[in-house]
C-alpha positions, 0 to 999 in steps of 0.5 A: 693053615700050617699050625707050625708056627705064628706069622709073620710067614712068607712063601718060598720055593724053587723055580722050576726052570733054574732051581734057584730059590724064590720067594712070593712078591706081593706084585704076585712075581717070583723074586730071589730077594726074601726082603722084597717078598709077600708078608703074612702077618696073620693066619688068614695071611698064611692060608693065603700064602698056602693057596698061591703056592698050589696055583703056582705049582699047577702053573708049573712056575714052582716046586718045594713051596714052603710058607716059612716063619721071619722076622722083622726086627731089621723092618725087612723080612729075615728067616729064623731059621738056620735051613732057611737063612742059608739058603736066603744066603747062598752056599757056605762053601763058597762065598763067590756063589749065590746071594752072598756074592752080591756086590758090596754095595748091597747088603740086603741079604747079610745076617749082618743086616737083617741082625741074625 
């Protein structure tokens, strides 16, 4: 259990082949969406969480495994964090690399839309 903070949590990591950064799907993949990821909504839920990231490391999927507090005001998982807001949205230097460099069409990962 992580005792840092109360669910809602999902787990979130690095991929170990392009270091992107990825969250638990609740289909057991490894997506870069936080919106589509694995939500704990109960400390049983965080323990969960905690045992599939050990498995996914020994499986060599994944590094930096994290279980990390959201919100779900906007009905999709959202980081509270300011650490994990940036990188659910990408580099702040340049707004032409990651997430944030999805086309208009999808907005899923704005601080706009998740009402950060």
């Amino acid at each position: 259990m992580s005792g840092k903070f109360s669910p809602p949590a999902v787990l979130t990591a690095n991929s170990l082949t392009t270091g992107d950064v990825v969250y638990l799907a609740a289909t057991g993949e490894w997506v870069a969406d936080v919106a589509a990821s694995q939500i704990a909504h109960d400390e049983p839920g965080i323990a969960k969480l905690e045992a599939l990231a050990s498995e996914a490391v020994k499986r060599g999927q994944v590094v930096e495994t994290e279980v990390i507090p959201v919100t779900l005001e906007t009905g999709s998982p959202w980081p509270t964090g300011n650490r994990e807001r940036i990188r659910a949205m990408g580099p702040t230097v340049r707004q032409d690399l990651g997430n944030q460099a999805r086309s208009a069409a999808d907005t899923t990962q704005t601080p706009e839309t998740a009402g950060a």
